[in-house]
Each structure stands twice: as structure tokens, then as C-alpha cells.
N, C-alpha and C positions, 0 to 999 in steps of 0.2 A: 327346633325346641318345642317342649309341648305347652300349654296355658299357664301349667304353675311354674316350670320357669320363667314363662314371660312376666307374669304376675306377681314376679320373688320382690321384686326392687319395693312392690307399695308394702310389703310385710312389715319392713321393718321402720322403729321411728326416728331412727336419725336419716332416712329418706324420705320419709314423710314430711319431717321436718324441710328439707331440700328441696323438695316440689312446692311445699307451701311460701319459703322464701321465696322462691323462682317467682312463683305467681302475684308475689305482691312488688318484689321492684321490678316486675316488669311493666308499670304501668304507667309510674314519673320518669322510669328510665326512658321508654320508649316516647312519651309525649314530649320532653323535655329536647330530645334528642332532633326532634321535628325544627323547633325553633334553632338549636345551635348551627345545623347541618342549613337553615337558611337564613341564618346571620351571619354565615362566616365564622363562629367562633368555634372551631374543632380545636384548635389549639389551649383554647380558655379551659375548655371540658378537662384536657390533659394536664394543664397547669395546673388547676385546682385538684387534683385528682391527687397527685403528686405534692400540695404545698398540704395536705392536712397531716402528714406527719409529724412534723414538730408541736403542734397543734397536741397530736394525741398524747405525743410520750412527755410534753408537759402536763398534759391534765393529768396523766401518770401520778407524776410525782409528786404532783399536788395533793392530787386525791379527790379530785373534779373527775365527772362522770366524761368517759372519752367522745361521746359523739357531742361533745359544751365544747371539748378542744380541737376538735375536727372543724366546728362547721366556724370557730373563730377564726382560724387559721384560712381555711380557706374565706371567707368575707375578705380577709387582711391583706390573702393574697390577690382576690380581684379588685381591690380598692386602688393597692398598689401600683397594680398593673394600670388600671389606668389614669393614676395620677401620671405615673411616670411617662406613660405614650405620649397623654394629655400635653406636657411643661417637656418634651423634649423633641430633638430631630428622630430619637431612634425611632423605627416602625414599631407598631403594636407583638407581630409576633417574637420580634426581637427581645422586646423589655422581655413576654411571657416566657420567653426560652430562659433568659437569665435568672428571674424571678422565680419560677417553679424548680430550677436547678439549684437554687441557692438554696431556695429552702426544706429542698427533699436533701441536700447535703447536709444539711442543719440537723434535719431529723435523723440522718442515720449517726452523726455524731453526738445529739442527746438521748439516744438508743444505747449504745453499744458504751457509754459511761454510767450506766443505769442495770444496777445490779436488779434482775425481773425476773420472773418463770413466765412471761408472756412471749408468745411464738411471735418473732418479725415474721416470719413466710405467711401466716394466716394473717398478720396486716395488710403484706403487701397485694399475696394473690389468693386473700378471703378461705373461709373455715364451711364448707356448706352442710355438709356432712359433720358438724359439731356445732351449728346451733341450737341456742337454748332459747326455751321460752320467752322472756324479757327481750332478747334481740328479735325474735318475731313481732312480740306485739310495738317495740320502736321502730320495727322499718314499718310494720301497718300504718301507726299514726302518720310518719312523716310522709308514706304514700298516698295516705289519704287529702292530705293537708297539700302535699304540691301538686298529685294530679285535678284536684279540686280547683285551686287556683286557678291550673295553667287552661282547663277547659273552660272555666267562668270567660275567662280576658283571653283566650284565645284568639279572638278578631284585633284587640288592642295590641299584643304582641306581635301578633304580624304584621301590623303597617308598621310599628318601632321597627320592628326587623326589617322590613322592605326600605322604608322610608324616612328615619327619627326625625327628618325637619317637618314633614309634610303632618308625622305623627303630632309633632308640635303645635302646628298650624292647625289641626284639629282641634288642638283642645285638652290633648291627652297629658297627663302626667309622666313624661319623659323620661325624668330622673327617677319617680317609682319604680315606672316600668323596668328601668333598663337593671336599678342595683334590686326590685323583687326577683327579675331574671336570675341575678348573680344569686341572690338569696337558695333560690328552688333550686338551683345546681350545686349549690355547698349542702344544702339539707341531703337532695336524693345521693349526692357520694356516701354522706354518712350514713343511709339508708343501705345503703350497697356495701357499706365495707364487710360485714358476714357473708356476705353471697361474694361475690366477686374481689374482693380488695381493692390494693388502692389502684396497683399496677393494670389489670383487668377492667376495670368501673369503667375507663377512655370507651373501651369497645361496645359496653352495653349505651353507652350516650353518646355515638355517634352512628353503628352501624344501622340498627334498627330505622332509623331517620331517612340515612342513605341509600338502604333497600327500597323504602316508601318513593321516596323520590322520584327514584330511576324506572318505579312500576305504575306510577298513577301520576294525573299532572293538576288536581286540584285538592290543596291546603287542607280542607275537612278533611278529605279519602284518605287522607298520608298522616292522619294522625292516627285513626283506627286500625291502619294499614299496620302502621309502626308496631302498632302495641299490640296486633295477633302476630306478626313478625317475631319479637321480641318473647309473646307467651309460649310461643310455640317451640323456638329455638331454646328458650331457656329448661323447659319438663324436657327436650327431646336430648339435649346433653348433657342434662342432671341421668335419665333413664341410660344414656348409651354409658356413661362413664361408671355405670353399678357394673356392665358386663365388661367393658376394655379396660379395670380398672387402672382407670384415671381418674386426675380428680376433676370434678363436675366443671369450673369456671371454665380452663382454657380449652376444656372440651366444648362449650357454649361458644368462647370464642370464634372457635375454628367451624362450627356449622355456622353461624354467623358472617364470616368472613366465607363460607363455598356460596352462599343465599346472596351476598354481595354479587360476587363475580359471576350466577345464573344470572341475576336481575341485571348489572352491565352488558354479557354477550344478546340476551334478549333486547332490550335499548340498541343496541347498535344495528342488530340484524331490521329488525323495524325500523331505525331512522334511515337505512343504505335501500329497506324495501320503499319507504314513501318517498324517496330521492329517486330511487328508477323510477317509479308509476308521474311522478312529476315530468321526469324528462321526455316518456312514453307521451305523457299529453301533450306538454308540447311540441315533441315533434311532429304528432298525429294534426294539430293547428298548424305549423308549419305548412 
């Protein structure tokens, strides 16, 4: 292909538009992603992801602006969830299985009784190629506002994440901490529902994290790491999906998901090579 093909996709503005979304959740997405992926909470990510439905298609019908019923729903859904863990025998991922299930089934039956010309497919798996104005400059603010947060307290979130007794014993504000966490994770989905949707959002706030992980081993490196991770995969499968027309997210997904499984086969072949040079030593002391 010669330059002005390659150069076709920046022409037009509803790509324009798609790279510039790209570039702005990828930056609570990817830092946020850090914290979940070392608290354990991948499943939280997905439940909340999943419970702002109902959330929307009431603000719907109200007439409240949809990311006011997004981000209540989801608070209502992480509240729950750990009330209910909190006061009972079931596990954590259990209650969030049932909780995020019950009320993604809620939303698709206050949907589908709801006479609308609003696309469910652009809720579920995001519009990127049909953002407007207003949706850019609301995932700006609320990118600005949680990746701000999460680098301020970044040290404080991570001993809560490692440690919340030891957090405690610091001195630290525990229960800020832990529902500002739930906060920034209900905010950045509603940040993400234009780009990715609701079904897609899991993969921009877990993978990114997970790549960092498996390719660096200190907490600063794996936040930076994340978020060129993340800006990278996000322009390069908004750009591939203009020529294999597809649409942009699950095309993000899926480089996302091959950068996984590089970064796993490399981890492994490194820990199998410092396990021989181990065993080399000590046989050579033997």
C-alpha cells in the first residue's frame, strides 16, 4: 500500500474522533487496571461492567443524563457486593457472579419494555466510530479526574491492595480507600461506554495490568507500562479495524489478548531459563 492509503484512516472525523477516544481511556483504564489485577478484583471489574445497565436505561426513562445512572448502579453494585460477602458464608466471587447477573438481567428487561431508537449493541459493545463531541469531552474529564487520583495515592492503594490490615495500622484511610477504588472503577466504565461498551470495558481493565505484570516486577514500571500497553493497542486496533473492516473495540480486544499470551510465553521461557542456570550452579558447587 502506498502513504495515502496508509494515511486514509487520519482523513476522516469519525476516526479522528476514535483515536482521540482511544487515547483518553486509555489512561484510567490502564492505571486502574494495575490496582485490580493486584487486588484480586478481575471479577469486581466485570461485575460492575455488567451491573450499569439498569442504571442506564433508568436514567432513560427518567431523563437523567446516562453516565448519573451508570456510575449509581454501578456504586450500588459494589456496595452490595460487599455487604453481602461481608454478612454471609458465600465467597466474594460468588455473591459478584450472582449480583452482576441479576442485574445485567434487570437491565436487559427494563430495555427491551422501553419503547427507544437507542442501539443496545452500541451499549453493550460501544459506538467508537460514532462519537460525538460531549462524549469526548465526558470521558476527558472523568480521565482526568481518576487517573489524577489513582497516581496522587498510588503508594496508599497499594499497601490497601497488598496489605488492608497493615494499611490500617498505618494510619491510612481504609474504607476511603477501598469504596474511592470502587468509585474510579464505576467512573472509568462510564468513561469507556463510547469506546468499548459495557461487554468489552472487562478487557480494557484487566488486560493492560496483566501484560505489565508478567513483563516487569516493580509497581511504578507496571503502571507506565500499562498505559503505553493500553495506548498502543487501543490507536493500533481502532487503525487495523478502518482496513479489516471491523469494528474498532473487539479488534482492540483481540491485540490485547495476542500482547497477553507474548508476555505469558516470554515469562515462562525466562523463569524455565533462571531455573536451569540455578540448577547449573548448583551442580557446578556440588
Amino acid at each position: 500500500m502506498d502513504l495515502g492509503t496508509l494515511l486514509m484512516p487520519f482523513q476522516f472525523a469519525f476516526m479522528q474522533n476514535a483515536f482521540l477516544i482511544s487515547l483518553i481511556v486509555s489512561v484510567p483504564t490502564a492505571l486502574l487496571s494495575c490496582f485490580l489485577v493486584m487486588k484480586g478484583w478481575a471479577l469486581m471489574g466485570d461485575a460492575v461492567s455488567h451491573a450499569v445497565l439498569p442504571g442506564i436505561v433508568l436514567a432513560y426513562i427518567v431523563g437523567l443524563p446516562l453516565i448519573l445512572g451508570a456510575f449509581a448502579a454501578g456504586m450500588l453494585c459494589a456496595v452490595a457486593t460487599g455487604f453481602l460477602s461481608g454478612n454471609s458464608r458465600v465467597k466474594q466471587d460468588t455473591v459478584m457472579g450472582v449480583v452482576f447477573s441479576g442485574m445485567f438481567g434487570l437491565g436487559i428487561v427494563l430495555y427491551v419494555s422501553v419503547e427507544t431508537n437507542a442501539h443496545l449493541d452500541h451499549i453493550l459493545f460501544g459506538n467508537m466510530l460514532g462519537v460525538e463531541g460531549h462524549e469526548l469531552w465526558t470521558a476527558g474529564i472523568i480521565s482526568l479526574v481518576v487517573g489524577a487520583a489513582l497516581v496522587l495515592k498510588w503508594k496508599d492503594l497499594l499497601l490497601h491492595s497488598f496489605d488492608p490490615a497493615q494499611a490500617q495500622a498505618s494510619g491510612l484511610p481504609v474504607t476511603v480507600l477501598h469504596y474511592g477504588l470502587l468509585a474510579a472503577l464505576s467512573l472509568t466504565i462510564v468513561a469507556t461506554l463510547s469506546a468499548a461498551g459495557l461487554i468489552l470495558a472487562i478487557g480494557l481493565l484487566i488486560a493492560p495490568g496483566a501484560i505489565a505484570f508478567l513483563v516487569v516486577r516493580k509497581f511504578s514500571t507496571m503502571l507506565w507500562v500499562s498505559v503505553l500497553v493500553c495506548m498502543v493497542s487501543m490507536l493500533a486496533g481502532t487503525y487495523a479495524s478502518f482496513f479489516l473492516d471491523s469494528a474498532p473495540a473487539p479488534t482492540i480486544v483481540l491485540i490485547l489478548s495476542a500482547l497477553f499470551i507474548l508476555a505469558f510465553v516470554q515469562r515462562l521461557y525466562l523463569t524455565r531459563k533462571t531455573s536451569m542456570q540455578r540448577t547449573r550452579e548448583t551442580s557446578g558447587t556440588a
